[in-house]
C-alpha positions in Angstrom: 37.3 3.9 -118.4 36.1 6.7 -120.5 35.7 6.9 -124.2 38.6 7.2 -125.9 39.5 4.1 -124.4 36.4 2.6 -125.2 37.1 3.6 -129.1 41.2 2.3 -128.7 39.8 -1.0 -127.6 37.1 -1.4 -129.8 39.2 -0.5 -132.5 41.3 -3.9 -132.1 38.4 -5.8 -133.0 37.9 -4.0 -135.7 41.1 -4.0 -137.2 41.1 -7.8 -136.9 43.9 -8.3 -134.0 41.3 -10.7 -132.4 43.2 -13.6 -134.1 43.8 -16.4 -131.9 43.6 -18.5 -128.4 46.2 -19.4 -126.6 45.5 -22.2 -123.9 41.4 -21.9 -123.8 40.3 -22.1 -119.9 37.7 -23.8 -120.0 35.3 -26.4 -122.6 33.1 -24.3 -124.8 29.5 -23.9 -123.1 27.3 -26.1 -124.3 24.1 -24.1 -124.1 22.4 -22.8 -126.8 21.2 -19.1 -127.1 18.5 -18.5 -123.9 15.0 -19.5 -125.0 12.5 -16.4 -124.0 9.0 -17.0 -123.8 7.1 -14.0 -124.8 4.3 -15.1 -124.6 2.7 -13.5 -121.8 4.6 -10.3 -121.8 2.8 -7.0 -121.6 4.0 -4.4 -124.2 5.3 -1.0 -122.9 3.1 1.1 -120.9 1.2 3.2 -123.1 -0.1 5.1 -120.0 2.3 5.2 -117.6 1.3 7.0 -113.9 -2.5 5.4 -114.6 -3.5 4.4 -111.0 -0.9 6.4 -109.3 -2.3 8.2 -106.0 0.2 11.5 -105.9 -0.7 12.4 -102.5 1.0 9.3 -101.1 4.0 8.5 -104.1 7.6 8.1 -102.8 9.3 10.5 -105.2 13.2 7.9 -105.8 16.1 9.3 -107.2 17.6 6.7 -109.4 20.3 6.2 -112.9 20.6 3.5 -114.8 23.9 4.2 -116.4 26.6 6.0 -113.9 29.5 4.8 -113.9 31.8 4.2 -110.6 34.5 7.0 -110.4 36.5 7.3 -107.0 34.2 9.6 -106.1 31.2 7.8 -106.7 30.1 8.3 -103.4 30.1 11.6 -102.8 27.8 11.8 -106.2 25.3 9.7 -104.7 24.5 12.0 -102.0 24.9 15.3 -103.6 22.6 14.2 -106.2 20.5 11.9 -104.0 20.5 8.9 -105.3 18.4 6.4 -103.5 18.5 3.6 -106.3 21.8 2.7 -107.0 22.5 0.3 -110.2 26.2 1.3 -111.3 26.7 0.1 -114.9 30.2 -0.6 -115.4 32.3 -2.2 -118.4 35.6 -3.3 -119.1 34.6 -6.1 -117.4 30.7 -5.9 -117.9 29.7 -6.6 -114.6 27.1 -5.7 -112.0 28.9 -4.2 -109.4 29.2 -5.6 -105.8 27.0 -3.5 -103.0 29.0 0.1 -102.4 30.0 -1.2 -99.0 31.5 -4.2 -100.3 33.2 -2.3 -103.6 36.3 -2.6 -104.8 38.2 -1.5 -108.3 35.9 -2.6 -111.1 38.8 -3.4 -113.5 41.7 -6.0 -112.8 39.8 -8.7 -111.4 42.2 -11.9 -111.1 39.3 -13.9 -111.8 35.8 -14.4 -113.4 33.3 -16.6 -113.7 31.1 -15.8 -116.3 31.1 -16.7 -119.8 33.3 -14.9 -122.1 33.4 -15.1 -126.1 37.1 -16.7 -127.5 37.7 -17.0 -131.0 34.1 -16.6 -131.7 33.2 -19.4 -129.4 31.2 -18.9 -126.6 33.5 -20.1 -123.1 32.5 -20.4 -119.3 34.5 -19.3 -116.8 36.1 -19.5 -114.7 39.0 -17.7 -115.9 42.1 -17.1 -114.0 43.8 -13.8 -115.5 47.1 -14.7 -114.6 47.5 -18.2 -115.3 46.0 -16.9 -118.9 48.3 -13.9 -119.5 51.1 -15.9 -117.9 51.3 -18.0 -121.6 52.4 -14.8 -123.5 53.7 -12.7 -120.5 56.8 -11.9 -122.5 55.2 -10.2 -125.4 53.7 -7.4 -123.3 56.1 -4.3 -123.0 57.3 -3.2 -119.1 55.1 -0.2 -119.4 51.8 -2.0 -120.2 52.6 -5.0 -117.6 52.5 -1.8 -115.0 49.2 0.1 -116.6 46.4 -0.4 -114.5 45.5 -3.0 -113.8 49.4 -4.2 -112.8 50.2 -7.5 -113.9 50.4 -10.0 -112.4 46.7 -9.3 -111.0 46.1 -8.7 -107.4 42.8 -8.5 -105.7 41.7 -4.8 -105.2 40.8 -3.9 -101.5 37.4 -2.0 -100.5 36.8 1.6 -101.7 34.7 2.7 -99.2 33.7 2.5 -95.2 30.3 0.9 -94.9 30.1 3.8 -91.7 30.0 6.4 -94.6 27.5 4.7 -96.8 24.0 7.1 -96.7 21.1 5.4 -95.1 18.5 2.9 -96.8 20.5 3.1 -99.7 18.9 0.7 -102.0 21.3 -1.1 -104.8 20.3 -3.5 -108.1 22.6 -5.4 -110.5 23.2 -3.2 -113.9 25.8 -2.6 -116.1 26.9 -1.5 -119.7 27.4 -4.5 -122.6 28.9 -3.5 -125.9 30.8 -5.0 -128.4 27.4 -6.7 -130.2 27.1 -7.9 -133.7 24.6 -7.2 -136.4 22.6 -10.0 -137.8 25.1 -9.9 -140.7 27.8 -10.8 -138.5 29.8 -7.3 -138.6 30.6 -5.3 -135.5 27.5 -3.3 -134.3 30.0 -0.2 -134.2 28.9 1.5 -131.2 26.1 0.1 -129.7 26.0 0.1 -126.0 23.4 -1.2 -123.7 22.6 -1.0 -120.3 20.3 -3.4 -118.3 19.1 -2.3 -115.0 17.7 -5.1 -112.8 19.8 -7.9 -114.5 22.5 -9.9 -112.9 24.2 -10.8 -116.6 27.6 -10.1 -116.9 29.8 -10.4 -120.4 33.4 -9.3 -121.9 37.1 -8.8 -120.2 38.9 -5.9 -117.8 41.4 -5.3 -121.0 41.4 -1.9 -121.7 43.3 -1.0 -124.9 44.4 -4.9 -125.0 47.5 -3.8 -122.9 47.4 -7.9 -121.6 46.8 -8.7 -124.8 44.2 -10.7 -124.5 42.6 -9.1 -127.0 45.4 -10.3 -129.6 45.4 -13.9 -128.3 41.4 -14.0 -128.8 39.5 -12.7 -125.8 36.8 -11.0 -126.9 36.7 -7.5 -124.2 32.6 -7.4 -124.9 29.4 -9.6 -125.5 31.0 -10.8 -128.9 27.2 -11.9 -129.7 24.3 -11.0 -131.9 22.3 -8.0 -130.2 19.1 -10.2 -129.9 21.1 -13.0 -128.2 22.5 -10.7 -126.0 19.5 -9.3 -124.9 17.7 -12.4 -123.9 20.5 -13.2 -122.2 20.2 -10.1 -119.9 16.2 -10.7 -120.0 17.1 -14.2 -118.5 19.0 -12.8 -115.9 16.2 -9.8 -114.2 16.1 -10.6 -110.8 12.2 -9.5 -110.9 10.3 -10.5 -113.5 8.3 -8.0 -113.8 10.8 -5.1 -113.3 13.4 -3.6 -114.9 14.9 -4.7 -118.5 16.9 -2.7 -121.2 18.2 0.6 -122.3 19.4 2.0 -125.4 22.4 4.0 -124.7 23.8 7.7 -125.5 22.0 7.8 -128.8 23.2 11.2 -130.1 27.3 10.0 -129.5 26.6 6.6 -131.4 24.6 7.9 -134.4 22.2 5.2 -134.2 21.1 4.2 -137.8 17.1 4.6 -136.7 16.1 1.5 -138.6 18.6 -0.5 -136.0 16.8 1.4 -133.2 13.4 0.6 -133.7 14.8 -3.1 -134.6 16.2 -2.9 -131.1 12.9 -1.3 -129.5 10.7 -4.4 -131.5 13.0 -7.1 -130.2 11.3 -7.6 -126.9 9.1 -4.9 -125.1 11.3 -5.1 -122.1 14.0 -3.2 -124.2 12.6 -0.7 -122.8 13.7 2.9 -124.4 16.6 5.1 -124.8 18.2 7.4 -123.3 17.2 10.9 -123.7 19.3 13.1 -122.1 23.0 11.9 -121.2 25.7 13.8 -119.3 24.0 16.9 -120.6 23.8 15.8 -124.3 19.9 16.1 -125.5 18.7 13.2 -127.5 15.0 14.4 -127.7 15.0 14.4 -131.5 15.3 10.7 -131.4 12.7 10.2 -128.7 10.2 12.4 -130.3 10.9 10.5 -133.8 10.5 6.8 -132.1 7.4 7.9 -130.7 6.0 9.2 -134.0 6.2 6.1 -135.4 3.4 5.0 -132.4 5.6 3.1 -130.6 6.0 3.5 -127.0 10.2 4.3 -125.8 10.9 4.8 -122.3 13.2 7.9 -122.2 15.9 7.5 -119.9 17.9 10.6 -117.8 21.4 9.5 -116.7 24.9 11.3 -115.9 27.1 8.4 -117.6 30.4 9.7 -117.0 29.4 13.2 -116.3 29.5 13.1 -112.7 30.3 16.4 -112.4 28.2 17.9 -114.8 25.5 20.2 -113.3 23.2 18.6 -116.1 23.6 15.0 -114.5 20.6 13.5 -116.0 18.1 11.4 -112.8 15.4 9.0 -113.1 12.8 10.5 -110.4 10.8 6.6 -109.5 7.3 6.8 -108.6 6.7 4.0 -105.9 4.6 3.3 -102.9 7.7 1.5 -101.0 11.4 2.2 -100.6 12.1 -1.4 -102.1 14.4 -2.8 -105.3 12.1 -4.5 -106.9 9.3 -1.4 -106.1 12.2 0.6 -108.3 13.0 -1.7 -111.0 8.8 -2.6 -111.2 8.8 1.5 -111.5 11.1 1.2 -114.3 9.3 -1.6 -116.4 5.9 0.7 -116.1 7.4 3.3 -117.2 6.3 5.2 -114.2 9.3 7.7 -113.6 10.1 11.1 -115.0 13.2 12.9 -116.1 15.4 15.7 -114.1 18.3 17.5 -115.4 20.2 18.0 -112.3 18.2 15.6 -110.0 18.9 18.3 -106.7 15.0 18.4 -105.9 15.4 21.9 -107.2 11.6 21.6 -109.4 9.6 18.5 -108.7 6.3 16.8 -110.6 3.2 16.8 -107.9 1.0 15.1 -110.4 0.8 13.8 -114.2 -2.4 12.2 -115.4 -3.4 11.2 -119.1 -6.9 9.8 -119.5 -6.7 9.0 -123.1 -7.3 12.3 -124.4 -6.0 14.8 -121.8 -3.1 15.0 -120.4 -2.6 17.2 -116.9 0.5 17.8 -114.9 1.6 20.0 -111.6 4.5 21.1 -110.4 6.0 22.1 -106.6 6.9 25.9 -108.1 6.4 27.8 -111.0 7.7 26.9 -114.6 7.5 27.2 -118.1 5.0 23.9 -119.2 5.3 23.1 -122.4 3.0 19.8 -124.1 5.3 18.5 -126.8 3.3 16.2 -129.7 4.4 14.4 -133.1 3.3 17.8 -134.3 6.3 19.7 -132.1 5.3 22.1 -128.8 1.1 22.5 -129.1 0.9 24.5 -125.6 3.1 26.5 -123.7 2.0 28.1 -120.4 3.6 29.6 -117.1 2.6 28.5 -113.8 2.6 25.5 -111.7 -0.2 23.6 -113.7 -0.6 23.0 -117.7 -4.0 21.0 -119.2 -4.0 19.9 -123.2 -6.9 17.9 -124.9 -5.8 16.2 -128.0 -8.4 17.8 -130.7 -10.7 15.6 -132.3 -10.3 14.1 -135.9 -10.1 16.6 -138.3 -9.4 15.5 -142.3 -6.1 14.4 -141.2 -4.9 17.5 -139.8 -5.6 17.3 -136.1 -6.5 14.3 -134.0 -5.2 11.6 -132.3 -3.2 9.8 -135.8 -2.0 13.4 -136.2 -0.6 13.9 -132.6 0.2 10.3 -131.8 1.7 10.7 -128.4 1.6 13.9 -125.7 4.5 14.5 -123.4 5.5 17.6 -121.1 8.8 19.3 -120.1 9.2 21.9 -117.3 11.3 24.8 -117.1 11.8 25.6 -113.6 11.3 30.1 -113.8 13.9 30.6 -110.9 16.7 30.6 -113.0 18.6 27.4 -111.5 18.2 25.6 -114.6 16.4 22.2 -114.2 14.2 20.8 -116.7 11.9 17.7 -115.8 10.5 15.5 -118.7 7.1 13.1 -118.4 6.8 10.1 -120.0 5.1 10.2 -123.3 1.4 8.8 -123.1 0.5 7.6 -126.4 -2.7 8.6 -128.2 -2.9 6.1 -130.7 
């Protein structure tokens, strides 16, 4: 699905056509909004790569919002990608293991709980005994749009024999359809959650089942805050992984929702800074201003053909899931721009004043503060000391946070991008 349809189907709700239910599935779910202890949890990584030994890191490709196109495969091994956690919506589900994949849309069942009139329903729901109440209001040409009614079960996309070795794979995928705490429609919002098995919404694109009409909400249908504890509940490592902030620059994120989003729980754990070539680094460099420490995320989204596809590069000592998804929550991963090994990190290193970082060939290095670029140098090696306190014109309040980007000098384009380390 890509965005227009997104924007036609989010539209419905917001023209009210979510109206009624027609023959509910299933008893409303009696549980109440997950209870998260916070207690306990350790804030954001204010120093992420401390204790990392760079002559024996395993350097991971990895993205935590791609989306599976029918060529999904071949973009994993052009661009390399060694942690695999699709994020799919329409339905918002983790996606089965590539070898066992299948259509992600059109499921004739599903078990989760989905939102129905406003009320909160387990599954599980079967799609064509549903639809089958109000069959004959849905034109011939939309009973045939994908998926066909009535709902078949996809076959397999792939041959396991084709599948690249030690390919490792986490549950992910992209929730929308959230409300503020005023009860309207957070407009755009989108959120992705690497590492957690939560699913939420329907497969009805563009309401063409009309389920929409008869009540079905197609997303989360909750309060952002609940819905985020609900993917919290569901890591599969408690210590790894958690929440991103999606595609900032496309939504227009009102910044006082985005830092209410970032103070919500510390494993929301940043935004995504550059997005199937779009650059959100005014919005990264503003979060961290405020001394707050945001994650910045590096993903293709539906760009899979972009040369700017946006990779995670995962700092780990073992080729394992829950090495990656620990890698995530750390915050111990940097940025690439077109994630084909073309420039490479050797070393970054922050020791509360300094901040060092190497690269595998030469580049343009420049250290990027609240104050804007401070140092800019050529070579494979850059070194910036955060000046001491100076009548509030230089110092650590002043610079708050230190950060580098690479230019690789060869002309094939790529950009890497450090995690910040916060001064302050």
């Amino acid at each position: 699905m890509d965005r227009r349809e997104f924007l036609a189907g989010a539209a419905l709700a917001a023209t009210g056509v979510l109206t009624r239910a027609a023959g509910s599935p299933a008893k409303p779910d009696s549980a109440d909004a997950p209870r998260i202890n916070r207690k306990g949890v350790k804030p954001r990584n204010r120093r992420p790569y401390s204790g990392i030994d760079w002559s024996k890191v395993i350097q991971i490709n990895g993205t935590t919002h791609m989306h599976q196109h029918a060529d999904v495969l071949d973009t994993v091994k052009e661009h390399n990608i060694e942690f695999l956690t699709l994020s799919n919506y329409y339905p918002s589900m983790p996606a089965p293991a590539l070898k066992d994949m299948t259509s992600p849309k059109g499921l004739p069942t599903s078990d989760w709980p989905v939102m129905v009139d406003g009320k909160r329903v387990a599954g599980p729901f079967d799609w064509n005994k549903i639809v089958s109440q109000w069959e004959g209001e849905i034109p011939e040409a939309d009973r045939k749009a994908w998926p066909p009614y009535p709902f078949q079960a996809p076959s397999r996309h792939f041959n396991p024999k084709n599948l690249p070795a030690g390919l490792l794979e986490g549950p992910n995928a992209e929730h929308h359809g959230f409300k503020l705490k005023n009860g309207r429609d957070a407009a755009r919002l989108h959120l992705c959650a690497p590492g957690s098995a939560f699913a939420s919404g329907t497969f009805d694109v563009r309401n063409r089942k009309r389920t929409v009409s008869h009540g079905y909400c197609p997303g989360s249908g909750e309060f952002w805050g609940t819905a985020i504890d609900r993917m919290i509940e569901k890591l599969i490592v408690s210590d790894g992984g958690g929440v991103t902030i999606n595609h900032p620059t496309w939504t227009h994120i009102d910044k006082a929702l985005l830092l209410e989003l970032l103070d919500w729980d510390p494993r929301v754990l940043g935004l995504e800074v550059f997005e199937s070539g779009t650059n959100s680094e005014n919005y990264w460099d503003w979060v961290l201003a405020t001394g707050r420490q945001c994650f910045g995320f590096f993903v293709p989204d539906h760009g899979m053909h972009n040369k700017d596809f946006g990779v995670c590069v995962l700092l780990v000592r073992e080729r394992t899931v829950e090495a990656c998804l620990r890698a995530y929550r750390s915050g111990n991963f940097y940025g690439s721009a077109h994630g084909l090994g073309e420039l490479r990190f050797t070393s970054i290193v922050f020791d509360g004043m300094t901040v060092r970082a190497t690269t595998d060939k030469p580049s343009r290095l420049e250290v990027i503060t609240a104050r804007g670029v401070r140092k800019t140098v050529e070579g494979t090696s850059v070194e910036w000391t955060c000046p001491k306190d100076n009548n509030d014109r230089e110092g650590p309040a002043v610079e708050i946070f230190a950060r580098i980007r690479a230019t690789a000098l060869d002309g094939c384009g790529e950009r890497l991008f450090t995690q910040a380390s916060m001064l302050v």
